[in-house]
VEXLOKE-509300 format. One line per field, with one value per residue (C-alpha): x negated, y negated, z negated. Coordinates in steps of 0.1 Angstrom, whole numbers. Example, Ala and Ser with C-alpha at 12.3 -4.5 7.8 and 13.67 -1.06 7.14 Angstrom:
% residues 2
c1	c(-123	-137)
c2	c(45	11)
c3	c(-78	-71)
% end
This chain:
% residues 320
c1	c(-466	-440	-421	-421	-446	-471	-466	-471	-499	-518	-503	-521	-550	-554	-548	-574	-600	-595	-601	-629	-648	-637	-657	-686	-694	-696	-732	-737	-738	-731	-737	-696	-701	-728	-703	-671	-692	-707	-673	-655	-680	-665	-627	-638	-657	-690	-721	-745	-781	-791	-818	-839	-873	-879	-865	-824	-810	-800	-805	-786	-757	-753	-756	-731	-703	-711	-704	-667	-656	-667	-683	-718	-748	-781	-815	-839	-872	-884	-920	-944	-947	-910	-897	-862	-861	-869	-835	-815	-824	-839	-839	-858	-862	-846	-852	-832	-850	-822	-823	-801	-800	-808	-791	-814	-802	-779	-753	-734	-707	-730	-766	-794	-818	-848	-869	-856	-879	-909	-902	-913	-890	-884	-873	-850	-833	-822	-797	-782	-764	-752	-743	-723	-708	-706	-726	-760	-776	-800	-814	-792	-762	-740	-732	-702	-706	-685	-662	-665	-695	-721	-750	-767	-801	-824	-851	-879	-884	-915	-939	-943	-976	-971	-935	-915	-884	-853	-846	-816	-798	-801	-797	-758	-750	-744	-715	-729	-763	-762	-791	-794	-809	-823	-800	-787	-806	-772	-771	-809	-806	-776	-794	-824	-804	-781	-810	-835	-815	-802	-766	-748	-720	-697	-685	-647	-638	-616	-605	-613	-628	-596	-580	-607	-601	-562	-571	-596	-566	-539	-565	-569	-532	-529	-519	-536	-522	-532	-548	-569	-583	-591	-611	-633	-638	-645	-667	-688	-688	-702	-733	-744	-769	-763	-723	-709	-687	-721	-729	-763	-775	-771	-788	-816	-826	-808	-826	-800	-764	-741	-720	-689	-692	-699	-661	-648	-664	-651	-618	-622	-639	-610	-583	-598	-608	-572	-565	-588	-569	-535	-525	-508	-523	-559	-563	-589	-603	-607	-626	-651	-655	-672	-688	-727	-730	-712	-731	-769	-785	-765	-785	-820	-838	-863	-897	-882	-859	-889	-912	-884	-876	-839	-827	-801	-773	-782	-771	-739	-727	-736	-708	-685)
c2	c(16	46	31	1	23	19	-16	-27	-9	-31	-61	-50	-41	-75	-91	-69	-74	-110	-111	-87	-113	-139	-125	-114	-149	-155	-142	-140	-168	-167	-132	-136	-112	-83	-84	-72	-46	-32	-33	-16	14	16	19	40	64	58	47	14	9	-23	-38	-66	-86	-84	-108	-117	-97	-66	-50	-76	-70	-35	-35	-66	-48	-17	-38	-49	-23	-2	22	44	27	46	28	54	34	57	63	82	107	113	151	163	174	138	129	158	172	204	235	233	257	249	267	294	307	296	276	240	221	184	162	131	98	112	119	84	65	41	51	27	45	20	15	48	48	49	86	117	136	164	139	124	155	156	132	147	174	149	122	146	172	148	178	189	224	228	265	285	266	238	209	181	148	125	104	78	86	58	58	20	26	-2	-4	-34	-38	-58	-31	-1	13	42	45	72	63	80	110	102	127	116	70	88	100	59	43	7	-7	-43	-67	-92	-126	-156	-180	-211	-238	-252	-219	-218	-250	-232	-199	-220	-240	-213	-187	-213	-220	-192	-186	-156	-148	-116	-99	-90	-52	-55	-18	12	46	62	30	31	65	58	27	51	72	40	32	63	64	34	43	32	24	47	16	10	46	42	18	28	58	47	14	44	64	32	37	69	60	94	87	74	47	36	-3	-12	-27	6	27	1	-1	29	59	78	63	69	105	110	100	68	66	85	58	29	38	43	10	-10	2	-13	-45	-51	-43	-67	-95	-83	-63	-30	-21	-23	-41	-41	-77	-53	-29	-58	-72	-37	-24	-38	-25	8	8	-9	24	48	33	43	15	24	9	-15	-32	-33	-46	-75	-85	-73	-61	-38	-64	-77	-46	-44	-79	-75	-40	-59)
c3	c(242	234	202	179	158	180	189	144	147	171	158	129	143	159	123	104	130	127	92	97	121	96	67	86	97	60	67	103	126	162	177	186	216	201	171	191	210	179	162	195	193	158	169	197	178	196	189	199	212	200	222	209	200	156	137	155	125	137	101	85	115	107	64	69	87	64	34	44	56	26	43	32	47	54	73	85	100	122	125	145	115	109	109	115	77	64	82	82	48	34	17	-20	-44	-78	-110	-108	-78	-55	-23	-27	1	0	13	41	49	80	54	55	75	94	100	115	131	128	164	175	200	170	167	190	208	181	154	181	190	151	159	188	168	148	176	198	169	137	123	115	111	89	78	104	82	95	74	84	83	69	85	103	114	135	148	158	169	173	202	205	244	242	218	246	232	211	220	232	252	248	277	296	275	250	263	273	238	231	239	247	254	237	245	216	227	209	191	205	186	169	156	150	128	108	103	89	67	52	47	32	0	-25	-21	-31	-7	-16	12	4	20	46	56	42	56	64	81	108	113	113	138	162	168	174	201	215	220	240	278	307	343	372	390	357	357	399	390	362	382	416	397	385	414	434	410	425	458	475	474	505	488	470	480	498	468	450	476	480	442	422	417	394	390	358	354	342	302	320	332	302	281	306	296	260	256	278	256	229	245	253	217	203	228	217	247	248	279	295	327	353	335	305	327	337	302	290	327	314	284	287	324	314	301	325	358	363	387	415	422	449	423	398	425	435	399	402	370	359	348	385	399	381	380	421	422	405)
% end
């Protein structure tokens, strides 16, 4: 780090997310690992595909974190009927004859987007704009979104009938791809204990609006080693089948590897991973702690992987 400045600034970092974690397990139990990736896409300024069957909380996750850290929190379910206007807003007609534009849900700081995968392609293409620029144009005129701005769509992988998956376009505009899996049963039996008795448990606010944003930009500041960014890069560049540094696992199985967001977001996500752990500096470990999720939704498989049951966090735990 470049001064002392720098160096308080992590120390506090590592003390508020601490007592972040601390107060969210108030309400949520277990869940240690989907919490710090869902709260790194926060510090990073990116956003989260959250991949799991109904009922593992993934609403409550989101509204939780929302609550301390006092941010605006808007759930859109998305339907098979949803338009881009019952998201981004619309133009109505008041009583003096005048167009006022109304404002949809996509104006908060943390927006769940509901089984994003519910919604055709037009209504998914809202959030795009609003994804990549933090702004939306409705009407020929462009609105900004407040900040911090964060998207966490959730995705039931079981239901594929009437579904419509995401374009790859659109699967790189997230930061991380987070599978949730089924409690452990001690935590089972503690979820059915605390949730099966009224209790009324306030959530104190632990960092305000502009302190995230103040934190994204400590983060962003952190420097990385040349051996740290060879590695990101070349770890992505070993996805890609037709590159000659590509692994024979990758040309046997991948179809499409992961582009350059892929390593941009490598990076991004390993200085704050080192954070997090109370490092100054990322180091290749850091890399490897964030590689699936940041890599997961990047690789696209081939029918040979399909056909011999290897997955994708096969693939990737095999390149690393």
């Amino acid at each position: 780090m470049n001064n002392n400045n720098d160096v308080d600034a992590i120390n506090n970092f590592v003390a508020t997310y601490s007592k972040f974690k601390k107060e969210i397990s108030k309400i949520i139990i277990g869940q240690d690992h989907i919490l710090e990736q869902v709260l790194m896409s926060i510090f990073c300024n990116g956003h989260c595909l959250l991949v799991g069957v109904p009922g593992l909380a993934k609403t409550l996750l989101v509204k939780t974190i929302a609550k301390s850290l006092g941010l605006k929190f808007n759930r859109i379910q998305f339907t098979p009927d949803l338009m881009p206007s019952d998201i981004v807003g619309s133009e109505i007609l008041n009583e003096d004859r005048v167009f006022n534009f109304i404002k949809g849900p996509l104006f908060g700081n943390i927006i769940l987007a509901d089984e994003i995968n519910r919604t055709p392609p037009k209504t998914q293409s809202a959030l795009l704009e609003s994804m990549q620029e933090r702004s939306v144009t409705a009407s020929g005129k462009t609105y900004n979104l407040d900040l911090p701005f964060f998207v966490l769509a959730t995705q039931n992988p079981i239901e594929q009938e009437g579904t419509y998956p995401l374009p790859e376009a659109q699967l790189d505009r997230f930061m991380f791809n987070i599978i949730l899996d089924y409690p452990s049963y001690d935590e089972e039996l503690r979820i059915v204990k605390q949730t099966t008795i009224e209790n009324n448990i306030n959530l104190d606010v632990v960092m305000s609006a502009d302190e995230i944003i103040n934190y994204q930009k400590v983060i962003s500041k952190i420097p990385v080693t040349n051996n740290v960014f060879d590695y990101a890069v070349s770890l992505v560049a070993k996805t890609r089948p037709n590159n000659k540094i590509a692994p024979e696992i990758i040309k046997k199985y991948i179809e499409w590897g992961a582009g350059p967001r892929a390593s941009q977001y490598l990076i991004i996500a390993s200085k704050c991973h080192a954070a997090i752990k109370g490092k100054y500096s990322p180091d290749i470990e850091d890399v490897k702690a964030i590689a699936k999720p940041v890599l997961r939704h990047r690789l696209i498989k081939n029918y040979k992987a399909e056909a011999e049951g290897f997955s994708i966090d096969d693939i990737i735990t095999s390149i690393l």
